[in-house]
C-alpha positions, 0 to 999 in steps of 0.5 A: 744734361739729361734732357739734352740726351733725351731730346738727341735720343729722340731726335736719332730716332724720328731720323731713323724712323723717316730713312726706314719710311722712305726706303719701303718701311713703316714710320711705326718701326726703326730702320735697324727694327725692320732689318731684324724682322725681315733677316729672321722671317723671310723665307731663305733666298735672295731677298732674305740674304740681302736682309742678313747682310744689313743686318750684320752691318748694322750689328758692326756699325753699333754693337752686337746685336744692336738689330734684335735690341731694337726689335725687342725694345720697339715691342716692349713699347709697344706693349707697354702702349697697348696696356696704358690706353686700354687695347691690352690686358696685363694678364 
C-alpha cells in the first residue's frame, strides 16, 4: 500500500511539474512552489497582485499555507541533493 501512495505521490507531482512547465515555469519546481516565490518576491503592483491571488486559492484549494509548505520542501530537497552528490557542505 505504501508503495502505492509513493508512486500516486510522484505521479501528482511530475503533473504538477509539467502544468507549471507549460505555463512559463521550470519543470525543477511545482506550480504551487512557483506561486509562493513570485507572491512573496515580486515588487507590488499588478503582476504580483495576480500571483497573491493564486496563491491563496491554492492555499484554500488544499490547505493553509500549502504554497510556502511546498517551497519549504522543494528547498529541503534541494538541499539534501546538493550535499549527497558533493556541490554542498553540510556545514
Amino acid at each position: 500500500m505504501l508503495k502505492v501512495k509513493t508512486l500516486l505521490f510522484k505521479a501528482l507531482i511530475s503533473i504538477d511539474r509539467m502544468f507549471n512547465l507549460f505555463t512559463g515555469g521550470v519543470f525543477q519546481e511545482t506550480f504551487s512552489t512557483r506561486c509562493y516565490i513570485n507572491a512573496q518576491m515580486k515588487p507590488p503592483g499588478k503582476v504580483k497582485s495576480v500571483w497573491v491571488k493564486i496563491e491563496k486559492l491554492i492555499d484554500w484549494m488544499f490547505w493553509e499555507y500549502h504554497c510556502k509548505y511546498s517551497f519549504e520542501f522543494e528547498m529541503r530537497l534541494k538541499r539534501e541533493w546538493a550535499i549527497k552528490y558533493g556541490v554542498l557542505n553540510e556545514n
